[in-house]
Backbone as numpy.savetxt, mean C-alpha at the origin, in Angstrom:
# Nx Ny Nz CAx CAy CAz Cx Cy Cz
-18.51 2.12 -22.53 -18.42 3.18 -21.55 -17.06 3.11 -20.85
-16.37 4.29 -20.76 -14.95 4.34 -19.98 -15.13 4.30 -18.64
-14.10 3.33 -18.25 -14.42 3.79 -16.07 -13.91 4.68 -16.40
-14.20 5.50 -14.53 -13.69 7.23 -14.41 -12.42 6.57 -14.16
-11.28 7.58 -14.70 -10.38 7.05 -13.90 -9.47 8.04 -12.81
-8.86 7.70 -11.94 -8.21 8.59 -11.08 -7.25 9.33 -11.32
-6.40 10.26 -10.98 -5.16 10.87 -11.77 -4.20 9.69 -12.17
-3.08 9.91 -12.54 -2.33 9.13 -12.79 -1.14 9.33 -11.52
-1.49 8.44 -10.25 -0.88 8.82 -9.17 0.37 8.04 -9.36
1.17 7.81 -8.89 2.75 6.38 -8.23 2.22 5.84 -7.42
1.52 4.76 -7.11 2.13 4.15 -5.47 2.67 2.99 -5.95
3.04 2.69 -4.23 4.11 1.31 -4.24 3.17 0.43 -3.44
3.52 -0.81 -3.78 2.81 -1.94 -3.56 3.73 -2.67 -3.21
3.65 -3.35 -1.04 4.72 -3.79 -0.64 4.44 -4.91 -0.29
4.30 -6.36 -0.87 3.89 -7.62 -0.34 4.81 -8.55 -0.73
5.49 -9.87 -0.16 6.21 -10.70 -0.32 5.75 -11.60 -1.17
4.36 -11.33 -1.31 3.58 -12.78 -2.16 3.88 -12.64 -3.22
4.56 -12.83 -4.65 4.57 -11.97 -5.93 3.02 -12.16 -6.75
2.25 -13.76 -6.52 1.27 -13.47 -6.92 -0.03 -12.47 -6.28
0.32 -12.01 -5.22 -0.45 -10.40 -4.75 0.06 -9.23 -4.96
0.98 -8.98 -5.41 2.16 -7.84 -6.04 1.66 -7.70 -7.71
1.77 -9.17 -8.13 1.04 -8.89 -9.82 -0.33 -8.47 -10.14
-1.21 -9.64 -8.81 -2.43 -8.77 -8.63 -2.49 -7.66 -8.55
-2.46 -7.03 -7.56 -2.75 -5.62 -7.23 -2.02 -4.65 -8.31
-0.96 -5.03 -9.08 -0.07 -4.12 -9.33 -1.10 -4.06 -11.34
-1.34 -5.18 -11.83 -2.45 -5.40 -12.64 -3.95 -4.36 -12.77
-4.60 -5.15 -11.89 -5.60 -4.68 -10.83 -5.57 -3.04 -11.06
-4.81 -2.20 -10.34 -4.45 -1.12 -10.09 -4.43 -0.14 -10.94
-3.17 -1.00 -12.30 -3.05 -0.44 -13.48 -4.06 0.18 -13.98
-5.16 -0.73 -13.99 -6.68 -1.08 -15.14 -7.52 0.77 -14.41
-6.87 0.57 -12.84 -7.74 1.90 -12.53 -6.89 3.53 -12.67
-5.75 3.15 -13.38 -5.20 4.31 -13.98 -3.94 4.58 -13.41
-3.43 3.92 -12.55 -2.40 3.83 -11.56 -1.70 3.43 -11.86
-0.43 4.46 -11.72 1.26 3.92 -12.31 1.40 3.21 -10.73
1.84 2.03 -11.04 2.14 1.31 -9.61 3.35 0.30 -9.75
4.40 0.83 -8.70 5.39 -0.30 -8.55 5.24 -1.35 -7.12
6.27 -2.14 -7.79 6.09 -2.77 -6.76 7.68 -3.41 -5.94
7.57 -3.86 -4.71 8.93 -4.01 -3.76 8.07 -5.82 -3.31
8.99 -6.62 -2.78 8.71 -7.64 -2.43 9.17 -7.64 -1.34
9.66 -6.95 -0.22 9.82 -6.73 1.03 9.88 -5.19 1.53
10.36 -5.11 2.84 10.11 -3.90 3.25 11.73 -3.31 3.38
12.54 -3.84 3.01 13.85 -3.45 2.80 13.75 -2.99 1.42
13.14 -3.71 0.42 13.20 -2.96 -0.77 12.68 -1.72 -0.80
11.40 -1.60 -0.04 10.15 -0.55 -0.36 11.39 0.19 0.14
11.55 0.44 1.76 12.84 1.43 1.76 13.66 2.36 1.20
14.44 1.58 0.78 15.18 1.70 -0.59 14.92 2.21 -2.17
14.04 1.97 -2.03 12.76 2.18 -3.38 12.17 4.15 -3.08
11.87 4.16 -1.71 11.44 5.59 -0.78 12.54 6.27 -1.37
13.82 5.89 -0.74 15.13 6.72 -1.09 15.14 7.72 -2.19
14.68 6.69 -2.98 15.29 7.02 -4.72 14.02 7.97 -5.53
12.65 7.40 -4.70 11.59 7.96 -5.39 10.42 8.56 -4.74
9.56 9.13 -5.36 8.53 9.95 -4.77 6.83 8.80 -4.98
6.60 8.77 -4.26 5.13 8.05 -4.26 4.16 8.85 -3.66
2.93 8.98 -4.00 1.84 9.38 -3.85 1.18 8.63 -2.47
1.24 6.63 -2.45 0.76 6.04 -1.46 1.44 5.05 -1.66
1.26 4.34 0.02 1.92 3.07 -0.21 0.68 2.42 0.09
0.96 1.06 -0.43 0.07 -0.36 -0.16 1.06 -1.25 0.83
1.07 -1.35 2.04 1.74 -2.52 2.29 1.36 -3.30 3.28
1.86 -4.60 3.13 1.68 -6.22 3.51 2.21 -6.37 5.13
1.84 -6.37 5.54 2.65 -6.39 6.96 2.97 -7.56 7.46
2.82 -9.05 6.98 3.49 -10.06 7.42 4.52 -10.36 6.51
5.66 -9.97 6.68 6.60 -9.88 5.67 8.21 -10.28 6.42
8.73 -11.49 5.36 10.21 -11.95 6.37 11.00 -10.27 6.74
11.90 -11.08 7.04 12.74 -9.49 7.39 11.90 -8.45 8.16
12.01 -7.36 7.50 11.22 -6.06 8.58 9.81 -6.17 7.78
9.70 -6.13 9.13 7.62 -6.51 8.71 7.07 -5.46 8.66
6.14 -5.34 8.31 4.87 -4.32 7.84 5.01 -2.72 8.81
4.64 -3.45 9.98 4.69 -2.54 11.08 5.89 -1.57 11.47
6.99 -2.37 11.06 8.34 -1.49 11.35 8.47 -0.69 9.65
8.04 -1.42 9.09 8.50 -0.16 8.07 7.51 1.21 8.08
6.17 0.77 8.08 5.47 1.91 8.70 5.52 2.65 9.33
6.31 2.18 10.79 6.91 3.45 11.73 7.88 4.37 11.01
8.96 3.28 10.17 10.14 4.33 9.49 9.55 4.93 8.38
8.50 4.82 7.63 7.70 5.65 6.51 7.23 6.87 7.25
7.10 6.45 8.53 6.15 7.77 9.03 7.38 8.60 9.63
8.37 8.62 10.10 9.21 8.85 10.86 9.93 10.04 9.80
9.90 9.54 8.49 10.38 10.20 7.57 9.79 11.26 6.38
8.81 10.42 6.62 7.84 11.00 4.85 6.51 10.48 5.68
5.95 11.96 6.90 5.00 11.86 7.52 4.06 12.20 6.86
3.77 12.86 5.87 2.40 12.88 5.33 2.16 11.84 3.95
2.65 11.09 3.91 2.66 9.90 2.90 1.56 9.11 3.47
0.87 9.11 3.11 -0.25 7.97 2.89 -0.16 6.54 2.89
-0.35 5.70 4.01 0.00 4.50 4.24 -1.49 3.50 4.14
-1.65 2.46 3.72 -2.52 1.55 3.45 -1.93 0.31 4.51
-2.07 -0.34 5.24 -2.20 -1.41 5.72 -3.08 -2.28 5.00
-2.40 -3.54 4.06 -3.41 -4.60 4.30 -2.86 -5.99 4.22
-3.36 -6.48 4.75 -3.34 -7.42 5.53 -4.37 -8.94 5.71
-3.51 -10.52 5.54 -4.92 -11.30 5.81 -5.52 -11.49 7.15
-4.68 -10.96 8.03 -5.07 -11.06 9.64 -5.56 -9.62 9.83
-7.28 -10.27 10.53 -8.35 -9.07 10.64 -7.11 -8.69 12.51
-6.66 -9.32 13.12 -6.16 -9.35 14.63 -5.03 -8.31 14.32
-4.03 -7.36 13.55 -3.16 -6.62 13.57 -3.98 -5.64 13.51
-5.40 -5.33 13.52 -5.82 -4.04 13.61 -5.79 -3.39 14.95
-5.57 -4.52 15.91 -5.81 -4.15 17.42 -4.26 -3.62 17.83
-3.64 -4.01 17.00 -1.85 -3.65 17.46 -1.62 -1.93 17.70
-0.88 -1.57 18.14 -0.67 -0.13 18.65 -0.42 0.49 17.21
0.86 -0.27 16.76 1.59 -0.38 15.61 1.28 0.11 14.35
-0.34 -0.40 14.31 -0.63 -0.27 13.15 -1.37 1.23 13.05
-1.82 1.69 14.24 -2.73 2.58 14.33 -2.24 4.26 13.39
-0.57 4.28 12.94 -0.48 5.02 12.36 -0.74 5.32 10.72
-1.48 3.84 10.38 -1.42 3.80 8.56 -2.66 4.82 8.59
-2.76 5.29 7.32 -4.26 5.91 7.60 -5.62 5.02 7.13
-4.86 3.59 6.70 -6.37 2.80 6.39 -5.43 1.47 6.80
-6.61 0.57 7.00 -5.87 -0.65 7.16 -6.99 -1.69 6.16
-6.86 -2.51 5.26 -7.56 -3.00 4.61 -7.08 -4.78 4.60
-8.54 -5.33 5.02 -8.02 -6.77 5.35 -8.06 -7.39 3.74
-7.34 -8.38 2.90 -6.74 -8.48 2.04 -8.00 -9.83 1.89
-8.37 -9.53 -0.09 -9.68 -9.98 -0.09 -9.22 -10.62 -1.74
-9.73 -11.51 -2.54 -9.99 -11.66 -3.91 -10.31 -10.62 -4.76
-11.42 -10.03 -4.00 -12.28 -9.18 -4.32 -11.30 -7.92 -4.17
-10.94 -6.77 -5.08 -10.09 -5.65 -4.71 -11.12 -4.34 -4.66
-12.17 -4.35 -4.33 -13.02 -3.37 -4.43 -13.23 -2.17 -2.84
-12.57 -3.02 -1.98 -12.37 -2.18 -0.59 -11.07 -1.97 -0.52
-10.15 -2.43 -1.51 -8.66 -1.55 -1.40 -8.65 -0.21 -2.52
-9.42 -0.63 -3.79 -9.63 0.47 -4.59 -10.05 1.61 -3.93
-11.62 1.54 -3.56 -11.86 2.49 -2.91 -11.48 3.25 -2.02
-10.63 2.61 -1.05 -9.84 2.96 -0.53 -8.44 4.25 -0.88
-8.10 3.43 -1.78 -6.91 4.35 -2.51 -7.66 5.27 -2.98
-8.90 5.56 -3.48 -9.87 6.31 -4.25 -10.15 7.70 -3.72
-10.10 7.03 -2.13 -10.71 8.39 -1.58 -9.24 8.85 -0.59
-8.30 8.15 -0.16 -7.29 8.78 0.25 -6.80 9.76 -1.09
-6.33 9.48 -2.31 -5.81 10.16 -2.99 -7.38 11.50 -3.52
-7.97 11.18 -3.34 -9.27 12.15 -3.76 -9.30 13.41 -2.57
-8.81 13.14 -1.40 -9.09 14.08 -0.44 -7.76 14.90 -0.47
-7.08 14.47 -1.25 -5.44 15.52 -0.73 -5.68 16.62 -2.13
């Protein structure tokens, strides 16, 4: 039996960890998803510049500009872009900061509450 699978969207996947970047970016694939990936938030940036994404995934404890500041400048720019927060600290949900992603997903083994996630943000547009 085939999973359903979703369109064939872009997103970017922004985490410093590379073994959570291969995950997810793996992971992702399997659910039909062209997905790149940035290992900081200077890359993702930069990466915005050049290209068009559907959603982002990103990591918000990250050296350099962290999660939260690139989020403000994602939104600042490319306001209806679809932002994912996730994160291993359940405590950045309380931040002001974060309140602009449109999901925030605490970061699990298990990828079944970030899928879904992406599932139904890209399902409702």
């Amino acid at each position: 039996m085939m999973k359903k699978q979703i369109m064939k969207e872009k997103i970017l996947v922004v985490d410093d960890e590379e073994g959570i970047r291969l995950l997810y970016k793996e992971e992702l694939e399997e659910e039909g998803l062209d997905v790149h990936i940035a290992a900081s938030g200077e890359e993702a940036l930069k990466k915005l510049e050049k290209d068009k994404y559907s959603l982002i995934v990103l990591d918000i404890k990250m050296p350099g500009i962290d999660g939260i500041e690139v989020l403000r400048r994602i939104k600042e720019k490319w306001k209806s872009l679809p932002v994912i927060l996730c994160t291993a600290y359940h405590h950045y949900k309380q931040d002001f900061g974060t309140w602009a992603s449109d999901a925030y997903v605490v970061k699990s083994s298990d990828l079944k509450e970030l899928k879904d996630t992406i599932k139904g943000i890209l399902g409702s547009r």
